[in-house]
N, C-alpha and C positions, 0 to 999 in steps of 0.2 A: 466236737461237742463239749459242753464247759461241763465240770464237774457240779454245778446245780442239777443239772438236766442228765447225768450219765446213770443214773436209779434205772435199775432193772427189775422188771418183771420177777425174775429169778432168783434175785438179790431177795428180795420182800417174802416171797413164797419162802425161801430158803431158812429166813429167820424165823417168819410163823413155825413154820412146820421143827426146827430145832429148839424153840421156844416152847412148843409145848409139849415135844418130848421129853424137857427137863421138869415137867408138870405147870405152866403156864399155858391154860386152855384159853385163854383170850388174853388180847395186846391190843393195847389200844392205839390208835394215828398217834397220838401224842410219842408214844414211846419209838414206834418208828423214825419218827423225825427226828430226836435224839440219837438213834442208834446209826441211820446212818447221815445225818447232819444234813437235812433237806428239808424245802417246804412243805407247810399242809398240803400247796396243790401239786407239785411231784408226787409227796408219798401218795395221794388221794387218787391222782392220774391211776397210779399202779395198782393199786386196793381192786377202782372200779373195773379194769382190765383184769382182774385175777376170778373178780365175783361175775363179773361177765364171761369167763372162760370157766365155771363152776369149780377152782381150784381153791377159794377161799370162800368163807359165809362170812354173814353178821350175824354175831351174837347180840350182843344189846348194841344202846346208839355208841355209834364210835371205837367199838371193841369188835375184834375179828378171829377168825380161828380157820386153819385149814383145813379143806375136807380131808375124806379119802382118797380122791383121785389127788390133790396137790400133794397129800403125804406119799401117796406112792409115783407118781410123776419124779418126786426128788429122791425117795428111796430107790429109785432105779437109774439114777444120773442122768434125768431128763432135764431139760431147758425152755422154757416158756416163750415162744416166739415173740420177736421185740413188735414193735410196730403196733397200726391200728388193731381194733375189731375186726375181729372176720366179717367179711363179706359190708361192715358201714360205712364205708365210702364206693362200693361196687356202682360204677355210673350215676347219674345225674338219678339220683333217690332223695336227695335232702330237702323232702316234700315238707308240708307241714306237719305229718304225721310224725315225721323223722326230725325235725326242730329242735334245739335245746330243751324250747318251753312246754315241748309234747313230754319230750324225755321227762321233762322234770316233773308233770305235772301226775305222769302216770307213777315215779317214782314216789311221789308224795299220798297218793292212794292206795299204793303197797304197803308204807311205812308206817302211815299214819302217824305218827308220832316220830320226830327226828329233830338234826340239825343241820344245820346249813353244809356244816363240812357231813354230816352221815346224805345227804341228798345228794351234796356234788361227786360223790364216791360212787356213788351208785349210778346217776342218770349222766355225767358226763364224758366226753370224749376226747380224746389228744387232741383232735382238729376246732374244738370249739376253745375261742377265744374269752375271754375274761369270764370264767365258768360260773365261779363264787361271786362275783360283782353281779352279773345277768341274772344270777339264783336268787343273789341277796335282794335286787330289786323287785323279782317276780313274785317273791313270800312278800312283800311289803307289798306289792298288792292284790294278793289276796290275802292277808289281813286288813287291812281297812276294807275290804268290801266282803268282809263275813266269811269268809271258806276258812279260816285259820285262825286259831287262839295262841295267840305267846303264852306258855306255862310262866308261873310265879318265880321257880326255882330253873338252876340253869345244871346244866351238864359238866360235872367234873370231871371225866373218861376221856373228854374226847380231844381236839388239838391244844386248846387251851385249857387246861387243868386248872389252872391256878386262879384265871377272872370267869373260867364258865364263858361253855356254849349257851346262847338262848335256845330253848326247845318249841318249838311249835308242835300243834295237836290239829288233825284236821277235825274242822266242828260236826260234821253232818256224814251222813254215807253218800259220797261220791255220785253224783248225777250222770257220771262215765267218763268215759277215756279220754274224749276231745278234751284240749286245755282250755279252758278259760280266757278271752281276753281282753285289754282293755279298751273300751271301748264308751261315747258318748251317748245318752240317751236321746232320744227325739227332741225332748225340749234343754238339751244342750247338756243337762248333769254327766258328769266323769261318773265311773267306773266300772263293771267289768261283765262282760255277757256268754251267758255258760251255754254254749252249743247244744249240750246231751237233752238238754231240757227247754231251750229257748225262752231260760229267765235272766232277766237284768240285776243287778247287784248296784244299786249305788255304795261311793265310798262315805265312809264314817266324816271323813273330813277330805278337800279339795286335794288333789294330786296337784304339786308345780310343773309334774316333769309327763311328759306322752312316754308310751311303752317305748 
């Protein structure tokens, strides 16, 4: 395993949870990838495995803190099992329920307001391929087809400090869980048809690229 890829679960919990016992209640991705010399998507990989196994929260976008169970998991010389999600690759499940774009979509109605790296932390998985790319073009359409508003101002907290995360805001209360997808109208127009409610979305302006 190359040392890109050798971040642990444990490694990450380990710092949270000593980080805030020196009085730093929240750390933000950025800081982690600094400290232990890894990518947004390593450290993020680990973030979302930690907040999926209830050992870490999110405090605001991009900043994290460990619960109680991850401070006493480490205050009793526990280890955080490496590898998937429990039980998310258990047999042929990777329905559409279980989808990246599910994941994501429901993530995005929990959060309501986030970044691309606070979405991929949260709804992605080690076995899903190009997380942040797939994320990035999925918020790009539902922004042009009205479910999402780009904020004016961008996130300093979070991987990128220095040029800012874009933040998106979802516009409306959630229609439901199914995700949206893209999809052509009768008389030929792109963009995106929301299952929970069986309305169509056209986009603001023409997509070049199919989902």
């Amino acid at each position: 395993m190359s040392a890109e890829h050798s971040l642990t679960q444990t490694q990450v919990l380990t710092s949270l949870v000593q980080r805030c016992d020196n009085g730093d209640v929240k750390t933000s991705r950025g800081e982690l990838c600094e400290e232990f010399d890894r990518s947004t998507s390593v450290v993020g990989r680990a973030l979302g495995n930690l907040i999926f196994r209830k050992l870490v929260r999110t405090i605001t976008m991009g900043e994290f803190t460990p619960t109680a169970a991850g401070k006493k998991l480490i205050a009793d010389g526990g280890t955080v099992n490496s590898g998937p999600r429990p039980g998310k690759i258990q047999g042929p499940r990777n329905s559409k329920e279980d989808s990246l774009r599910a994941r994501l979509w429901r993530g995005i109605i929990t959060l309501k307001r986030f970044t691309i790296s606070d979405l991929v932390a949260r709804a992605a998985r080690d076995t899903d391929k190009n997380a942040a790319p797939a994320a990035r073009r999925y918020i790009n359409y539902l922004k042009n087809a009205g479910f999402l508003i780009e904020l004016p101002h961008r996130s300093r907290s979070g991987a990128y400090p220095k040029q800012g995360e874009k933040i998106f805001w979802l516009k409306d209360a959630p229609s439901g869980r199914k995700p949206p997808r893209v999809k052509k109208s009768q008389d030929g127009q792109p963009g995106m048809f929301d299952p929970n409610n069986r309305t169509y979305h056209p986009f603001a302006k023409t997509e070049s690229k199919a989902a």
